[in-house]
C-alpha positions in Angstrom: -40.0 1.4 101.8 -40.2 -1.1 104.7 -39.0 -1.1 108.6 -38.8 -2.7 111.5 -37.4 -2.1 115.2 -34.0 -1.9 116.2 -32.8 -0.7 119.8 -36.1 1.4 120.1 -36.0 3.3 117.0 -37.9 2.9 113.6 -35.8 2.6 110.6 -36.5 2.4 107.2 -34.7 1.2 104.6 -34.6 3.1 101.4 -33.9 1.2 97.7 -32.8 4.0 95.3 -31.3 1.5 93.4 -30.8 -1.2 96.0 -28.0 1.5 97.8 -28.7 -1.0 100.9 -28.8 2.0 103.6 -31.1 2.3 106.1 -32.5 6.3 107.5 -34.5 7.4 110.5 -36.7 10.1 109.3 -38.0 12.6 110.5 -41.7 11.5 110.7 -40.5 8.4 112.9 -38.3 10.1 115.2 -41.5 12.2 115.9 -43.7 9.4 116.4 -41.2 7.9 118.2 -40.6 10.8 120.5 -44.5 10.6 120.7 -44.8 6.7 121.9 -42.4 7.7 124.3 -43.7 10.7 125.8 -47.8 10.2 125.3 -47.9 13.5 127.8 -47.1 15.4 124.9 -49.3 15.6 122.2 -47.3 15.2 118.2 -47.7 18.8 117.3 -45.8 19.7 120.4 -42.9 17.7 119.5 -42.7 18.4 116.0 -42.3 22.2 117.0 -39.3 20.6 119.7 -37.4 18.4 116.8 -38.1 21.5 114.3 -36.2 24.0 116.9 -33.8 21.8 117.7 -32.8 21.2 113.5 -33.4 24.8 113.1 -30.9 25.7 116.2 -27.8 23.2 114.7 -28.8 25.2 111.2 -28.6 28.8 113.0 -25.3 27.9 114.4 -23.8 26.3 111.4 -24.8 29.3 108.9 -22.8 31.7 111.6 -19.6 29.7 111.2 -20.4 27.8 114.2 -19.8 24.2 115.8 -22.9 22.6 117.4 -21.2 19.7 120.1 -23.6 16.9 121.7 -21.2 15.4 123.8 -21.7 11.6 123.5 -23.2 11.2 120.1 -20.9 14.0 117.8 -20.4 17.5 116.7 -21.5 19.5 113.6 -19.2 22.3 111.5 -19.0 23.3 108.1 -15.8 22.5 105.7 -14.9 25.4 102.5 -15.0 23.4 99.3 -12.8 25.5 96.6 -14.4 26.3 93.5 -13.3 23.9 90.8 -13.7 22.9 87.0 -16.3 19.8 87.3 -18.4 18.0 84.2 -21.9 17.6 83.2 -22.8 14.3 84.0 -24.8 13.8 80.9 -23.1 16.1 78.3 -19.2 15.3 79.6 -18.8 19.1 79.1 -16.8 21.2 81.3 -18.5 23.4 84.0 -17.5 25.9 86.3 -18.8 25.1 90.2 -18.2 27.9 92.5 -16.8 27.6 96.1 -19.3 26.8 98.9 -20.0 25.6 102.2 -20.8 21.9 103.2 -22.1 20.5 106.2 -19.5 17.9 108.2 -20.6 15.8 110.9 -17.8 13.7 113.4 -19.4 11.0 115.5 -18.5 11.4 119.1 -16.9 9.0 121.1 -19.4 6.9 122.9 -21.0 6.9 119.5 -18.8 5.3 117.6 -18.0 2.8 120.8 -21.8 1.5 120.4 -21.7 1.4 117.1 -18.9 -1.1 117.2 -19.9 -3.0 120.1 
């Protein structure tokens, strides 16, 4: 793992296999967060970026929308159950119905992002 700056944040970019994508996590958004606001100390804003993840997760396990206007909003889509295969045996398996998390970038997001 290697990164560099970019805009102000910290990215990483992560080689399983050479996928050639790049992540902000978590630990550098806090340190980030940190450089930024030295008045707080790091275990402050961990609790912060832990209650804010643990608020969009709140919402989204109540059938909720969580909506941050500018940058996108959050939901959950119903996947049916289905007939799917073992990877590594090819034999059929039966996965049940569930809920998966669904994000849509807002609009000023996806107008800096194609700047």
């Amino acid at each position: 793992m290697w990164g560099w700056r970019d805009r102000g944040l910290i990215l990483s970019h992560f080689s399983s296999r050479n996928l050639g994508f790049f992540a902000l996590i978590r630990s550098e958004l806090v340190q980030k967060l940190a450089e930024d606001h030295p008045d707080l100390t790091v275990r402050e804003i961990e609790r912060v970026v832990s209650a804010f993840f643990d608020s969009i997760i709140d919402r989204l396990q109540k059938d909720g929308r969580v909506e941050l206007r500018g940058f996108g909003a959050f939901s959950t889509r119903e996947r049916d159950a289905r007939r799917g295969r073992n990877p590594r045996t090819g034999d059929a398996v039966d996965v049940a119905a569930k809920r998966v998390p669904y994000f849509k970038p807002g609009k000023e997001m996806r107008e800096r992002l194609n700047v």
